[in-house]
VOBA-1610 file (N, C-alpha, C; in pm, whole numbers, padded with zeros to 5 digits, always signed):
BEGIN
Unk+20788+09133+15531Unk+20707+09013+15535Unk+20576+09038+15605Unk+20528+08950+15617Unk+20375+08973+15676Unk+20371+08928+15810Unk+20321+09059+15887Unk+20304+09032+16028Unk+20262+08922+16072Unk+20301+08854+16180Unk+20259+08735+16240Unk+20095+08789+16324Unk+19977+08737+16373Unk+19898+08764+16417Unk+19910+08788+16593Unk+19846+08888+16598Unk+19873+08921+16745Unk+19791+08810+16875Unk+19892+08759+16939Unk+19880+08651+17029Unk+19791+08697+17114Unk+19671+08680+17174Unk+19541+08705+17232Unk+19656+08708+17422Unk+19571+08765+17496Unk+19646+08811+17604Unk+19581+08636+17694Unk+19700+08611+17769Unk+19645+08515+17826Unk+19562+08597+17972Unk+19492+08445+18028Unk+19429+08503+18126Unk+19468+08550+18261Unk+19610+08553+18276Unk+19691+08559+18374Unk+19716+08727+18322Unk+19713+08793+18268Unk+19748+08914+18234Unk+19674+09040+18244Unk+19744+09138+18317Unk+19658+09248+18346Unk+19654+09345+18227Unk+19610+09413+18145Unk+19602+09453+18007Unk+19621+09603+18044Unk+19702+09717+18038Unk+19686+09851+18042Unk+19699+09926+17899Unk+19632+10043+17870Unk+19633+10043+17723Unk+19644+10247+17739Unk+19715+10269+17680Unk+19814+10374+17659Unk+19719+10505+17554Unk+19659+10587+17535Unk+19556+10630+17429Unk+19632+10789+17377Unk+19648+10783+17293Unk+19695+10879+17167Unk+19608+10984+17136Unk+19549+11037+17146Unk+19441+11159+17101Unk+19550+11242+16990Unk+19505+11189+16868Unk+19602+11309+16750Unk+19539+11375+16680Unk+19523+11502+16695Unk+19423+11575+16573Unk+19454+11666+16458Unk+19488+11527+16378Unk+19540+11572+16234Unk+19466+11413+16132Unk+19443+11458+16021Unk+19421+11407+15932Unk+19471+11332+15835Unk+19576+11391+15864Unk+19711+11385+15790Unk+19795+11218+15812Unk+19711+11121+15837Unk+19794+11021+15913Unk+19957+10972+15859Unk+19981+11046+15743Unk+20101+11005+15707Unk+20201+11103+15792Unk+20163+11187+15824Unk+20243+11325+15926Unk+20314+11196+16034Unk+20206+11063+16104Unk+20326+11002+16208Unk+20385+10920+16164Unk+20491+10923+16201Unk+20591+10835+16198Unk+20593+10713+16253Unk+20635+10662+16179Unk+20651+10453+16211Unk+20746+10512+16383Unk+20694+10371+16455Unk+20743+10362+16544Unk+20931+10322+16546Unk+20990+10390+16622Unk+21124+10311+16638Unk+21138+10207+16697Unk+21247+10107+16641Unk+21257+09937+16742Unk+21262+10028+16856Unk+21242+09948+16955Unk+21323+09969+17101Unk+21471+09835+17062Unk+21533+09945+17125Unk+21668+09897+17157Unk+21712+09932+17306Unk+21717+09833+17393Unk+21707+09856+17522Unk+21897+09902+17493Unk+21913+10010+17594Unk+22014+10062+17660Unk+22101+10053+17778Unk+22233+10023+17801Unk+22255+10050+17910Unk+22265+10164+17966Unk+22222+10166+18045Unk+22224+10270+18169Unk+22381+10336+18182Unk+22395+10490+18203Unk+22582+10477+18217Unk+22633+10472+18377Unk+22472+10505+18438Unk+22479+10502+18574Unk+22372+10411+18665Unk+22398+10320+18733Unk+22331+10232+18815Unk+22248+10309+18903Unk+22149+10312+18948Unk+22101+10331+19043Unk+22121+10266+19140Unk+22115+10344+19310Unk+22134+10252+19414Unk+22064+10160+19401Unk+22101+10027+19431Unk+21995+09910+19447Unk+21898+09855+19529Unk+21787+09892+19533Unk+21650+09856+19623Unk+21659+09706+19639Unk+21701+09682+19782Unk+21682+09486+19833Unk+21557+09453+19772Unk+21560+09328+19707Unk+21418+09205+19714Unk+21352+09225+19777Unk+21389+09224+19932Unk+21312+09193+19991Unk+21210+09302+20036Unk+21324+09395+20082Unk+21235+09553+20117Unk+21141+09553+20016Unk+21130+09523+19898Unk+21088+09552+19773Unk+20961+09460+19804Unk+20956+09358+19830Unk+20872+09232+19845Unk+20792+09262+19952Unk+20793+09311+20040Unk+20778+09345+20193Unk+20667+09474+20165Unk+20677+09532+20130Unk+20590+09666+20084Unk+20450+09621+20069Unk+20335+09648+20151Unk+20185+09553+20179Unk+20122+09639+20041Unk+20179+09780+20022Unk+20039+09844+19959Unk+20124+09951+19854Unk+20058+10029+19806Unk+20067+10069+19668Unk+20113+10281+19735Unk+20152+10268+19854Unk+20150+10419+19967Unk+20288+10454+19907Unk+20262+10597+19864Unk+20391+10672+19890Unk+20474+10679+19963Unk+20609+10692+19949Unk+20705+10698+20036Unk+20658+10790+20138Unk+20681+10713+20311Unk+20708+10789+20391Unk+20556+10747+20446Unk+20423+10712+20386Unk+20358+10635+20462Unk+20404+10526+20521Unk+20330+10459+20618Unk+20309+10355+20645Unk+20270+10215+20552Unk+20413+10167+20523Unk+20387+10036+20406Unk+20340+09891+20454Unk+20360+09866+20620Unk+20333+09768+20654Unk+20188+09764+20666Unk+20131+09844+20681Unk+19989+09840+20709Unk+19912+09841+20566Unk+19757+09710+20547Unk+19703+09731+20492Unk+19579+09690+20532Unk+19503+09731+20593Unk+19426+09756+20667Unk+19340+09910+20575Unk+19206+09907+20538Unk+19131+10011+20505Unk+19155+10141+20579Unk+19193+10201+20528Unk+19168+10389+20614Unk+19000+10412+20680Unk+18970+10449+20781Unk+18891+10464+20815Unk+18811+10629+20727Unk+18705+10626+20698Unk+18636+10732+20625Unk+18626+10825+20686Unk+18594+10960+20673Unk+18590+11065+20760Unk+18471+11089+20809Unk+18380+11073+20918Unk+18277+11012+20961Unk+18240+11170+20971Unk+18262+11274+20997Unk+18182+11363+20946Unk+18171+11455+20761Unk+18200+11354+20655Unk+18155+11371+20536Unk+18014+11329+20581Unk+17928+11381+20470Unk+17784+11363+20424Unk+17810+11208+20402Unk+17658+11113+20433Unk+17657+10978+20464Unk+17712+10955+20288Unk+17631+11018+20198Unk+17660+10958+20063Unk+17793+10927+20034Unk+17932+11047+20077Unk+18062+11006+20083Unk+18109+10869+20146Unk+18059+10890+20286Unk+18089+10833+20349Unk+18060+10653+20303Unk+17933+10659+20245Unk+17915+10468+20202Unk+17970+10476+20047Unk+18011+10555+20001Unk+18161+10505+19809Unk+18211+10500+19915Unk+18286+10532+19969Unk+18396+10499+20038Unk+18442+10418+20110Unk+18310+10351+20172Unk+18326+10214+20243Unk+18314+10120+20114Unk+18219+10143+20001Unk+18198+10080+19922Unk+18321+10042+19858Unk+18437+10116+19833Unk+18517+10075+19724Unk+18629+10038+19826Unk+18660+10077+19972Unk+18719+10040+20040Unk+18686+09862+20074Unk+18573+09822+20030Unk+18512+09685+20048Unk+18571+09576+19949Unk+18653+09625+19845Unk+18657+09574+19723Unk+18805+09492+19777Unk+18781+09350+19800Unk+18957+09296+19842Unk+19055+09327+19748Unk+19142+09397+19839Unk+19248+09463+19803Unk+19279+09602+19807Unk+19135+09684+19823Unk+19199+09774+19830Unk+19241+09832+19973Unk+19335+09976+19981Unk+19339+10003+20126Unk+19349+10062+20199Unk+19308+10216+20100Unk+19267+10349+20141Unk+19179+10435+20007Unk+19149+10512+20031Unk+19034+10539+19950Unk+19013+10678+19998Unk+18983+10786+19903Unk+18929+10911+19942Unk+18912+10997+19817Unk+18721+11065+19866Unk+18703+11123+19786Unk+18710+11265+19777Unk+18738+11369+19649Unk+18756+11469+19630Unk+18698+11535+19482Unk+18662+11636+19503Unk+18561+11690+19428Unk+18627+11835+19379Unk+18625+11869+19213Unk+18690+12036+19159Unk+18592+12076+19070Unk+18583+12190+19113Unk+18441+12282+19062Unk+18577+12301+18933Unk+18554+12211+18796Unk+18661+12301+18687Unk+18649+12375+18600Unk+18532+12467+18595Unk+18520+12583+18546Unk+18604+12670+18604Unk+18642+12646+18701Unk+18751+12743+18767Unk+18890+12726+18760Unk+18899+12623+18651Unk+19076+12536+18617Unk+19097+12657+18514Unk+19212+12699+18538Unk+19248+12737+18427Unk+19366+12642+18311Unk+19322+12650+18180Unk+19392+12540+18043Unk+19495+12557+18137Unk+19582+12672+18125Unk+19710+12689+18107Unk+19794+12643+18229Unk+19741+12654+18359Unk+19778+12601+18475Unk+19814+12458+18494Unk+19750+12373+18359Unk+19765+12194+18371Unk+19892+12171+18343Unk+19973+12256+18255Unk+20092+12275+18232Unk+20208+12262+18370Unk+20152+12318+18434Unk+20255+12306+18556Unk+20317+12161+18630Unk+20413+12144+18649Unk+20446+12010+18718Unk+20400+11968+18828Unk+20354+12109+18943Unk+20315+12095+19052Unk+20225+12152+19089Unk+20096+12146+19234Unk+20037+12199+19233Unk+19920+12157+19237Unk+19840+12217+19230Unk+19716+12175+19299Unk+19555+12087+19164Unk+19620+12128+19099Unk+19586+12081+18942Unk+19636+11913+18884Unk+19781+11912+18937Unk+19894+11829+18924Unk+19856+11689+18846Unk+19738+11654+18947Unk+19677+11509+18888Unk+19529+11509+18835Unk+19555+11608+18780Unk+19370+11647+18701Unk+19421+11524+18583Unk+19288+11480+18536Unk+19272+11389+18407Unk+19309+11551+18294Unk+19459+11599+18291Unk+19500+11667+18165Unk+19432+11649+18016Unk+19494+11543+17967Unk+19434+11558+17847Unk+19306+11532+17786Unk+19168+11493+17920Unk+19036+11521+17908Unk+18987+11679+17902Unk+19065+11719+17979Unk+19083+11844+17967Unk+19062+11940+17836Unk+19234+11905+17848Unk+19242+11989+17669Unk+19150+11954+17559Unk+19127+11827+17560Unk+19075+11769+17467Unk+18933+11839+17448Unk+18876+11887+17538Unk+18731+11925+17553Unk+18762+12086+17521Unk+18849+12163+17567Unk+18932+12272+17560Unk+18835+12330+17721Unk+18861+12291+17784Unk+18792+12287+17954Unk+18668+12206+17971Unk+18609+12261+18117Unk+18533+12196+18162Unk+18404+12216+18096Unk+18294+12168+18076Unk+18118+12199+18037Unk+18061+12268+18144Unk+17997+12324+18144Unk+17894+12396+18172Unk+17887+12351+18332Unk+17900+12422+18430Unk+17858+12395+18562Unk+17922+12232+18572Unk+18075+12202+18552Unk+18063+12062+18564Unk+18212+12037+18676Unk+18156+11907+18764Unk+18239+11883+18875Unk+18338+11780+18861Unk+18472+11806+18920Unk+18511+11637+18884Unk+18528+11568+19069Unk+18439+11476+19020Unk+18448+11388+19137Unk+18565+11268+19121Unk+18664+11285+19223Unk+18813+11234+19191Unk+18789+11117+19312Unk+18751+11007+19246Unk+18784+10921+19381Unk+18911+10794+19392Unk+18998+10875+19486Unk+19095+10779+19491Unk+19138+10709+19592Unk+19224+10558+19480Unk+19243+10447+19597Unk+19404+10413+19605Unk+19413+10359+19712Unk+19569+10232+19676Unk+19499+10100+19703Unk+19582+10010+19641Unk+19580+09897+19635Unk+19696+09801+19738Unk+19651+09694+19751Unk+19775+09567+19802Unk+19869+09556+19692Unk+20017+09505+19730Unk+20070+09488+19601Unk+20113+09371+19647Unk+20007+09275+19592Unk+19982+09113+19560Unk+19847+09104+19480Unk+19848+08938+19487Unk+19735+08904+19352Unk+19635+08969+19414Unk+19574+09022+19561Unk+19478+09025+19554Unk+19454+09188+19525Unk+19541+09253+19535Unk+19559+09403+19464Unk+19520+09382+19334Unk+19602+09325+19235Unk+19582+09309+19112Unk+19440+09269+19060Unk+19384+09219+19129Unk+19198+09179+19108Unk+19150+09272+19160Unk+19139+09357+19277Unk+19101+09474+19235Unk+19129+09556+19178Unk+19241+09626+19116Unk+19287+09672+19008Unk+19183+09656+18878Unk+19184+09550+18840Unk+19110+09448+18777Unk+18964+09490+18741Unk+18923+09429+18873Unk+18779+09426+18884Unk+18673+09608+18885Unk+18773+09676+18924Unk+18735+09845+18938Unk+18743+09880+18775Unk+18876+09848+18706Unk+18856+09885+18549Unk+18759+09802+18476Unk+18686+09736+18538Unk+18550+09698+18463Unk+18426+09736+18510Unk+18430+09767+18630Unk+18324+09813+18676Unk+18301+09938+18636Unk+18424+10061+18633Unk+18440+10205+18586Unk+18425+10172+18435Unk+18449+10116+18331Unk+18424+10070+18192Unk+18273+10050+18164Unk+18242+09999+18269Unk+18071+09926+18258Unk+18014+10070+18289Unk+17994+10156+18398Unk+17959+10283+18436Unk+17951+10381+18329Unk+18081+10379+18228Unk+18127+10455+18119Unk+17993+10431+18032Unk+18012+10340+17963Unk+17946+10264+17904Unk+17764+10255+17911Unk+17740+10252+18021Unk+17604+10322+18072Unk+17548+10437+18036Unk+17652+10509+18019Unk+17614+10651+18009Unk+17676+10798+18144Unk+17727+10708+18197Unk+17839+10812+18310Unk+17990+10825+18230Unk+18013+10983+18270Unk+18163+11046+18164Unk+18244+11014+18309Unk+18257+10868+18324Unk+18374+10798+18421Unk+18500+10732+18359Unk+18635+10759+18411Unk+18723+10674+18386Unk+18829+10629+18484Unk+18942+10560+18501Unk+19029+10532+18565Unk+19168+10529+18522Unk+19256+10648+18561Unk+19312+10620+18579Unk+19422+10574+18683Unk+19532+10579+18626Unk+19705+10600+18745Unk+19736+10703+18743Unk+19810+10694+18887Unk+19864+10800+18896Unk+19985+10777+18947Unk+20120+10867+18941Unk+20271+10850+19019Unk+20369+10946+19016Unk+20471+10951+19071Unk+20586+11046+19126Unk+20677+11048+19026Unk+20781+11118+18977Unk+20898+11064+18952Unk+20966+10993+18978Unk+21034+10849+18946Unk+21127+10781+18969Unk+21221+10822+19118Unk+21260+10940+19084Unk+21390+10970+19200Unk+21363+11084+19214Unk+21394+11131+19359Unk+21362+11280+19406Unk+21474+11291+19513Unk+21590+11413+19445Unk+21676+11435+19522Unk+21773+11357+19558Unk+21784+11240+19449Unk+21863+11124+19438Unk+21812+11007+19541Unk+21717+11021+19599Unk+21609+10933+19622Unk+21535+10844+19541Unk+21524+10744+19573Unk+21458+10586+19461Unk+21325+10641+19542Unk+21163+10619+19414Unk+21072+10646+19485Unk+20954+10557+19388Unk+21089+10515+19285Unk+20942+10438+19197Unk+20942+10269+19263Unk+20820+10248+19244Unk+20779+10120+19309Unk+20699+10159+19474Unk+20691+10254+19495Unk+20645+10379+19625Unk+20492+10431+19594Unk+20491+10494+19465Unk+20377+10588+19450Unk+20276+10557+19367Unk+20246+10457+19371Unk+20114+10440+19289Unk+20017+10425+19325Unk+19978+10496+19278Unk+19790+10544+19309Unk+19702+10497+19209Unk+19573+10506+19232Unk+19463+10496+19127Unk+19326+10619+19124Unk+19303+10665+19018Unk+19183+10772+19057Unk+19094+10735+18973Unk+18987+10700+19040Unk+18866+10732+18938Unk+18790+10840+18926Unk+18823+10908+18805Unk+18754+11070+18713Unk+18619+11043+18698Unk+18518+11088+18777Unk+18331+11089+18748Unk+18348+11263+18737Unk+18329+11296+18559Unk+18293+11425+18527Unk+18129+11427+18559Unk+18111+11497+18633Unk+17939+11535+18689Unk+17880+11664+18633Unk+17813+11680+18605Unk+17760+11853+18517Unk+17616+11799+18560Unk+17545+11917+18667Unk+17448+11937+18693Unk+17435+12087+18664Unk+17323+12125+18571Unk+17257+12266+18553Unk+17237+12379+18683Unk+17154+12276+18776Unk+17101+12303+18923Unk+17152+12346+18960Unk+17310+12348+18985Unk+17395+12373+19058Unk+17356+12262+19227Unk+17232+12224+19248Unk+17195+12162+19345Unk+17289+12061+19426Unk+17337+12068+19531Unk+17452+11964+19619Unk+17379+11886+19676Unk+17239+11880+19662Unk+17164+11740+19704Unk+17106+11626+19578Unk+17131+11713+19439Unk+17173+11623+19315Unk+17287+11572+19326Unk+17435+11602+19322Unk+17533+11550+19328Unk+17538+11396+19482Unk+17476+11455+19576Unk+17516+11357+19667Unk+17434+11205+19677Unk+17254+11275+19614Unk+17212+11170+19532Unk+17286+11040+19419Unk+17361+11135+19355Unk+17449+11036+19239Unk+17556+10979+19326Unk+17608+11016+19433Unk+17745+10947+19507Unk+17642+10866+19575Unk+17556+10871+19636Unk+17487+10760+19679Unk+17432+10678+19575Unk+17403+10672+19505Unk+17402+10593+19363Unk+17486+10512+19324Unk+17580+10564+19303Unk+17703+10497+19264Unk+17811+10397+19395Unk+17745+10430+19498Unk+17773+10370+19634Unk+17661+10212+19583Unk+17568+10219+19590Unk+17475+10141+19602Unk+17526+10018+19482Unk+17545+10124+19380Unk+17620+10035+19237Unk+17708+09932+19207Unk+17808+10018+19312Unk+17945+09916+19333Unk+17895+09852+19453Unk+17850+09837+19551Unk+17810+09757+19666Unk+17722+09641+19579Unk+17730+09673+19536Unk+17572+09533+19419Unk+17671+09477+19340Unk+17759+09545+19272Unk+17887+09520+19198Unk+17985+09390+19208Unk+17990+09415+19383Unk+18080+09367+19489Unk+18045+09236+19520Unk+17938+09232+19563Unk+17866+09130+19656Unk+17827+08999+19506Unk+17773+09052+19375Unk+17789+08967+19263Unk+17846+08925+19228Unk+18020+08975+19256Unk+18088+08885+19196Unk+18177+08834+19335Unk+18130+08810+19408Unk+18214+08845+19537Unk+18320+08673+19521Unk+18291+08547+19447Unk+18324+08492+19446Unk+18430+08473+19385Unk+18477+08563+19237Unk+18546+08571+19188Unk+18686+08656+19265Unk+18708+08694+19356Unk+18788+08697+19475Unk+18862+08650+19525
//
């Protein structure tokens, strides 16, 4: 019969969208999706309380500090440009730690993304492959956050995937994603623990110059601080 039309997302809904990169021509090669048919489980997992569950301020890996959400203080001897993204996106309600990190990935090797662990571990992979490495003299500036886990997490959540969309969109090779652990480690419960967020700014300067790059982090400081303060009502 004929599909019913797809129900528009209400405004209460946070939208995450899943992306396929297939390179074949061939579109009859995929296959129709299978129903889901939810399963029982043959084994329960221990059961995580409500409340512990409820109680958790922020989005920190096991073994941080969950009661606290309170901003991480910046590392006051980074270069000032680090230092104000970092207050900058630390400014954004909700979020509640923040830190930036930078990979020269001409020096990634393909085959290393493969690995489960390691120092690669949470590279944007399939930007990667997809390009078949990095361009020419190009950096990835990895800046990552946690969030509150309440509404006001979820608006920044929110409000960062539009701002990183709008950046994109400009003309900066920026995106956002997640990031997380396995479920269970060592028969340890750990999902609902590890979620992170990174925002990927691929940078390629010719210069090689580190007073171009810190120019653009001060840029992009200034961006989202203007970002912030415009919509500050929507908060």
């Amino acid at each position: 019969g004929r599909r019913k039309p797809a129900r528009p997302p209400s405004q209460d809904t946070l939208r995450v969208v899943c992306c396929l990169f297939y390179p074949d021509k061939d579109l009859s090669m995929i296959q129709p999706p299978i129903p889901y048919e939810p399963v029982e489980p043959a084994t329960q997992p221990a059961q995580l309380a409500a409340d512990d569950y409820d109680d958790a301020e922020t989005t920190q890996p096991a073994g941080l500090d969950e009661g606290s959400a309170q901003p991480a203080e910046p590392d006051q001897d980074a270069p000032a440009e680090v230092v104000r993204l970092i207050a900058a996106l630390t400014a954004v309600p909700g979020v509640t730690q923040a830190q930036l990190d930078n990979t020269y990935l001409p020096e990634v090797v393909l085959a290393d993304l493969s690995l489960p662990n390691g120092p690669h571990a949470d590279l944007p992979i399939a930007a990667l492959r997809r390009s078949n490495g990095a361009l020419e003299n190009e950096v990835l500036l990895s800046l990552e956050f946690r969030i509150q886990r309440n509404e006001s997490g979820l608006r920044a959540a929110e409000f960062l995937s539009w701002w990183v969309r709008e950046q994109s969109r400009l003309g900066e090779n920026m995106q956002l994603r997640t990031l997380g652990q396995p479920p269970m480690v060592a028969g340890e419960q750990q999902l609902g623990r590890t979620l992170r967020f990174t925002i990927d700014w691929f940078y390629a300067d010719t210069s090689e110059d580190m007073a171009n790059v810190l120019s653009a982090v001060g840029g992009k400081a200034l961006a989202l601080e203007l970002a912030t303060e415009m919509y500050k009502d929507a908060f």
